[in-house]
C-alpha positions in Angstrom: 0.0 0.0 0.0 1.0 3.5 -1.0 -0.3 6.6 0.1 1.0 10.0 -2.1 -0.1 13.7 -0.7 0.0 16.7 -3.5 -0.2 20.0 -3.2 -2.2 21.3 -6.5 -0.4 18.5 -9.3 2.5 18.2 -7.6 3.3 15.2 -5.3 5.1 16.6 -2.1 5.2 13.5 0.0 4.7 9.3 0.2 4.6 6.8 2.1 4.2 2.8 1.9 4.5 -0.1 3.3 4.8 -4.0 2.9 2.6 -5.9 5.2 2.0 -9.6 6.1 -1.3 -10.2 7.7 -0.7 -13.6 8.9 2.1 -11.8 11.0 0.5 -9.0 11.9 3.5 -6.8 11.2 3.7 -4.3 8.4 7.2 -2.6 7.3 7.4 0.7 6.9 8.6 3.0 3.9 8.9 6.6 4.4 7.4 9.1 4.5 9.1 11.0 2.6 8.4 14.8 2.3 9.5 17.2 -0.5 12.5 20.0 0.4 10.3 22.9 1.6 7.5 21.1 3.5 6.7 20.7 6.9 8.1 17.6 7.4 6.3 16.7 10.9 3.2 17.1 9.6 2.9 15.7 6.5 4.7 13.0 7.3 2.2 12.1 10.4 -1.0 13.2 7.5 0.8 10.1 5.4 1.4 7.5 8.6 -1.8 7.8 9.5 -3.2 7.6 6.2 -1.1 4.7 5.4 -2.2 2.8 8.8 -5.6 3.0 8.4 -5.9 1.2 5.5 -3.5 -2.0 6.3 -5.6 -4.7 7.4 -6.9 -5.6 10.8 -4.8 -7.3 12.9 -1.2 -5.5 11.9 -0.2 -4.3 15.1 3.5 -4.5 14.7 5.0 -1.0 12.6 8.9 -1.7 11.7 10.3 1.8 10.2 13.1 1.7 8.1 15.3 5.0 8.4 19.3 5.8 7.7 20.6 6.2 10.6 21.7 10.0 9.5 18.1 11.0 9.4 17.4 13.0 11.8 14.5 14.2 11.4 13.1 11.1 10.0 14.2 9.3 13.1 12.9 12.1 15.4 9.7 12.0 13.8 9.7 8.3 14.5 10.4 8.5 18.4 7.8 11.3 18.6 4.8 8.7 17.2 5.8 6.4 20.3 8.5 3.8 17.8 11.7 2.6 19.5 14.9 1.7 18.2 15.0 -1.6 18.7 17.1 -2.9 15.9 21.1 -2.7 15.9 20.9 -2.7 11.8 20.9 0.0 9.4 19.5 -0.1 5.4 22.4 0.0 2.8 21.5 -0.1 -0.9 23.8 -1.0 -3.9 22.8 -0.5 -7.2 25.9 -2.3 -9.0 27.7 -5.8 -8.4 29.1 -5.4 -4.9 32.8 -5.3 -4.6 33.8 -9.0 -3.8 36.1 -9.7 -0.5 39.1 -11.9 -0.5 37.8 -15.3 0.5 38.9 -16.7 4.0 41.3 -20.2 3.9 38.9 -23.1 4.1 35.3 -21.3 3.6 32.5 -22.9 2.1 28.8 -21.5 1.9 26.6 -24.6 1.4 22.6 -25.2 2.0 21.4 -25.2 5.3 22.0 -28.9 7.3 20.1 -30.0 10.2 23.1 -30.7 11.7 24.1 -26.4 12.3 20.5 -25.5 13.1 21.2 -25.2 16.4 24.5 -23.2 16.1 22.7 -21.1 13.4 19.5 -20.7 15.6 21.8 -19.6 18.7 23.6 -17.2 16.2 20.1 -15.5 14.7 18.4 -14.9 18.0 21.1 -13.1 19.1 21.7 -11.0 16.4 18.0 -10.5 15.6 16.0 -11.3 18.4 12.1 -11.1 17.8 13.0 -10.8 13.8 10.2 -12.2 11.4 12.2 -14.8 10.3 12.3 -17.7 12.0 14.9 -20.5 12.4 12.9 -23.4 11.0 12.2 -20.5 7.9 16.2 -20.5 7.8 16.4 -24.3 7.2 12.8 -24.6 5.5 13.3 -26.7 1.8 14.5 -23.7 -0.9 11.8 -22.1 -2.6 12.0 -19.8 -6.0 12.0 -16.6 -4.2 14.6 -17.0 -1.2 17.6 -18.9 -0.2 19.8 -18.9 2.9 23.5 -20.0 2.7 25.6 -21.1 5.5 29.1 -20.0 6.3 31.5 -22.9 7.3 35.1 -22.4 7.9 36.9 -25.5 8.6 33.6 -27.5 8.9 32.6 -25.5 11.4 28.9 -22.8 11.4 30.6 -19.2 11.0 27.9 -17.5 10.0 24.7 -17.0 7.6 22.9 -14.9 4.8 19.1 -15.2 4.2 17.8 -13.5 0.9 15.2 -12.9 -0.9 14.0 -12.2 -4.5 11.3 -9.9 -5.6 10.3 -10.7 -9.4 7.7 -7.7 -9.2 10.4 -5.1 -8.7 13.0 -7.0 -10.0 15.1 -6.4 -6.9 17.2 -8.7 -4.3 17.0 -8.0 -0.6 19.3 -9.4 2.2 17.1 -10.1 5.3 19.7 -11.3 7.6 23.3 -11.7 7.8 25.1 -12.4 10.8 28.8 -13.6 11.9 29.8 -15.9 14.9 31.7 -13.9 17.2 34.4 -16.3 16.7 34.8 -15.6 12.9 34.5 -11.5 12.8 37.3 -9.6 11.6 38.4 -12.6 9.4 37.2 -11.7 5.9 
C-alpha cells in the first residue's frame, strides 16, 4: 500500500509499506516529504493515512530510516516507535565489490546438523526478527535462499535473501557472523 499527498499537481510526499497479515506486522517506507515542506506534519498526514488502510490485525510497525536521518528518526520516536534494531539499510545498485575469501570457507545449503549453532547465532543477532529459524532451514523455494558460512567445517555465519520478481530487486534479510569468525574476511 501506498499513500502519495499533492499539493495542486504536484506530489510533495509518500509513504508505503509492505505488510503480512498472517504476522500481523507491516514494514514501513517513508514518509518522505518534499524539500520545503513541513516535514512533521505531513509526514504524520501520510502514517496515519497509510495505517488506516493495512488490514486488521497489523499491530506491529517496523520503520526503516538511515541512521543519518534526523528528522526522520525524530519523527519516528515522537509517534511512540523505538529503536529496537542494531541494523541500518544500505542499498547497492551495481555488483558489490567481492572480499578476499577466508582459507577453508565454504557457503553450502542449510543442514540440520548447524540449526542449532545457526539458531543460537540469529536470536542473538535478531531477536524477535520475522524470520524464524525453522524459515532459515525450510526446503529452498523460487523466491529465497539462505547460505551457511563454514570455515573449517565448522557454522561461521549465515545470509538469508530474498528475491522480488515484481520489482526485480534482491534483498538481504539477515546476515550475521559468529563472534568467533568477525574480523576474518
Amino acid at each position: 500500500h501506498y499513500c502519495v499527498a499533492r499539493r495542486g499537481g504536484t506530489i510533495v510526499g509518500v509513504a508505503g509499506a509492505e505488510f503480512d497479515a498472517t504476522l500481523g506486522r507491516a514494514w514501513l517506507r517513508g514518509p518522505l516529504v518534499a524539500a520545503g515542506e513541513d516535514f512533521g506534519y505531513l509526514a504524520g498526514l501520510l502514517l496515519d493515512a497509510l495505517c488506516s488502510h493495512l488490514p486488521p490485525g497489523v499491530d506491529r510497525h517496523d520503520a526503516f530510516v538511515s541512521a543519518r536521518c534526523d528528522e526522520a528518526l525524530r519523527f519516528y520516536r515522537d509517534r511512540g516507535f523505538g529503536a529496537d534494531a542494531g541494523h541500518d539499510e544500505f542499498t547497492l545498485y551495481a555488483p558489490p565489490v567481492p572480499c578476499a575469501a577466508l582459507a577453508g570457507l565454504e557457503l553450502v545449503p542449510p543442514d540440520p546438523a548447524w540449526r542449532d549453532a545457526i539458531g543460537e547465532l540469529h536470536q542473538t543477532e535478531f531477536p524477535g526478527g520475522y524470520v524464524t529459524v525453522d524459515s532459515l532451514f525450510a526446503l529452498p523455494v523460487v523466491d529465497r535462499c539462505t547460505r551457511i558460512a563454514l570455515v573449517g567445517g565448522r557454522p561461521a555465519g549465515y545470509i538469508h535473501a530474498h528475491f522480488d520478481a515484481q520489482w526485480q530487486e534482491g534483498y538481504v534479510d539477515f546476515l550475521a557472523v559468529a563472534p568467533w569468525a568477525r574480523g576474518r574476511g
